[in-house]
N, C-alpha and C positions, 0 to 999 in steps of 0.2 A: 533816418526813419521816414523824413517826409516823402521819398522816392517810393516808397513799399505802399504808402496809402492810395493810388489810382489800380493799382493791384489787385488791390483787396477789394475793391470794389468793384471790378469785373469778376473777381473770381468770384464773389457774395452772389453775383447777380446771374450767375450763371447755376449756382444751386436751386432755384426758384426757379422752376417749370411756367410758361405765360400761360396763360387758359386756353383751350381751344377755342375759336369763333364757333357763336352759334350761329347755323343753318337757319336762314329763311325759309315761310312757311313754302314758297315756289322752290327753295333749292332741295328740301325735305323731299316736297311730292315729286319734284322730280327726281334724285336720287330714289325716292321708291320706286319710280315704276320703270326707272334704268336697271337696278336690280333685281326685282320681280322678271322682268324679262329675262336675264342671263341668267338667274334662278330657273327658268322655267324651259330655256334651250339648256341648260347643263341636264336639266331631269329627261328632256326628250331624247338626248344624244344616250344617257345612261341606257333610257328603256328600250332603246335601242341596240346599246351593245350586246354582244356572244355571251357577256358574267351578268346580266341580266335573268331571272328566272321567271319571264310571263306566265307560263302556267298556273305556277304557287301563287302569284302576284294576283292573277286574274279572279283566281279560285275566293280568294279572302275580301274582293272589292265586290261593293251593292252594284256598281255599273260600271261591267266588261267596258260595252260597247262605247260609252262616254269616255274611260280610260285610253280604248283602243284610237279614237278620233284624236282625243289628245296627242298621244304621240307621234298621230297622223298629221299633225299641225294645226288641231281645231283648237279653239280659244278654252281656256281650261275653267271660266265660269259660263253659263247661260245668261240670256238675254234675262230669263224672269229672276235672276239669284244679283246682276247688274242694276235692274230697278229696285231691285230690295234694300240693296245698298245705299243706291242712291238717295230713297226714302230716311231711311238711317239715318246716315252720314255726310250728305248730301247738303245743299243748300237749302231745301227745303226743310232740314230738320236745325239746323241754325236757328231759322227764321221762328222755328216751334218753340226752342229751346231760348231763344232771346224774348219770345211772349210769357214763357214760364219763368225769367225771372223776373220779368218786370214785373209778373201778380207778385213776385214775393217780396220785390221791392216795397210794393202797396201795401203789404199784408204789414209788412215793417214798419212802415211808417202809422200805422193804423195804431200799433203798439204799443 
């Protein structure tokens, strides 16, 4: 019996899946914005292809001509929709959102 117990104890340890590593917040943004791109060349190579129907496409979207640049290779947000974000989710809205809990730290402790 004592030969069967280093056995079983690879084989135990192989039913338990390890965790996956979690992504850093730099590995994170960077895997987004490596897949947003190939996300956004698979869509232009599409809108481009013969099984593509621009037409019906075109007919149903607020902006042809924004649509049409895109697949022309223009950057698929604007400069003013890029500040917005920025504002957003940006470091400037950290810096907002780190002063709003501080009040509520104070509010807290007031309590």
């Amino acid at each position: 019996n004592w030969c069967f117990l280093p056995g079983r104890r690879v084989q135990s340890s192989k039913l338990v899946p390890t965790p996956p590593r979690l992504l850093t917040e730099e590995e994170y943004r960077l895997q987004g914005e490596v897949e947003t791109r190939k996300a956004l060349a698979e869509l232009r190579s599409f809108c481009q292809s013969p099984e593509f129907s621009a037409w019906s496409t075109v007919s149903r979207i607020q902006s042809p001509k924004r649509f049409a640049d895109f697949v022309g290779g223009a950057s698929h947000v604007t400069p003013n929709e890029v500040s917005v974000h920025e504002r957003e989710f940006g470091l400037e809205s950290l810096f907002i959102d780190e002063q709003l809990f501080e009040e509520d730290d104070d509010d807290d402790d007031e309590d």
